[in-house]
N, C-alpha and C positions, 0 to 999 in steps of 0.2 A: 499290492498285487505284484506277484515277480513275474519278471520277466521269461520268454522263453525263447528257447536256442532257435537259430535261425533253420539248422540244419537237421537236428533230429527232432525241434519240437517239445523237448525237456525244459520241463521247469530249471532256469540257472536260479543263484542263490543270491542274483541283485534283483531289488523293488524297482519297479519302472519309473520311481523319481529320483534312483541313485544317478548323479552326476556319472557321465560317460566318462571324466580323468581320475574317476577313484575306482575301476575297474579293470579288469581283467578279465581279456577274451572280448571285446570288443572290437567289432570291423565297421570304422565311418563311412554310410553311406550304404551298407548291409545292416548291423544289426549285433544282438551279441550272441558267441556261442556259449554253451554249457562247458564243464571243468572236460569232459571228455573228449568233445569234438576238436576244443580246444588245442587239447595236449598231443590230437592224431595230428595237428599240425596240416605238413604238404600231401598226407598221407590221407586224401578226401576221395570220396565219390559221389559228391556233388559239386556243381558250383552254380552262380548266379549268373541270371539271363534279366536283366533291366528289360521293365514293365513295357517303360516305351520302344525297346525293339521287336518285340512281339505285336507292341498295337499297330506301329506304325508299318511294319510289315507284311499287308495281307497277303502275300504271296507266298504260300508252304514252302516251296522248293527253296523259293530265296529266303526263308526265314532258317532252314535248315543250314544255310551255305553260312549264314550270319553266324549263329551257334558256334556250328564247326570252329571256324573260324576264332571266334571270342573264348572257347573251348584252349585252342592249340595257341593262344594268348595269355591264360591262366596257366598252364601246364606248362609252359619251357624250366 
């Protein structure tokens, strides 16, 4: 079965028992992207928000402040 991109959801062209150091487009601790999203590089409009700060956050406002925040930390 292959894999699929973290961020668009496309089938990449690794099986999910390829070793992670014989790949390309792979991010430890997210996941792998496909040859596309890959090659946009810094040039995203997404990025990743960890499960546990949204559980551990039930508070909206301060969950938005976290984001923000973890947001203007990816993008410098």
């Amino acid at each position: 079965m292959k894999d699929k991109c973290i961020l668009c959801d496309a089938e990449t062209a690794y099986d999910d028992t390829t070793h992670v150091d014989m790949r390309v487009g792979y991010i430890e601790g997210a996941g792998q992207l496909c040859h596309a999203c890959w090659m946009r590089g810094t040039d995203r409009r997404h990025f990743l928000v960890p499960h546990s700060m949204v559980y551990n956050t039930p508070n909206d406002q301060e969950l938005g402040t976290k984001v923000r925040e973890l947001y203007y930390e990816t993008n410098d």
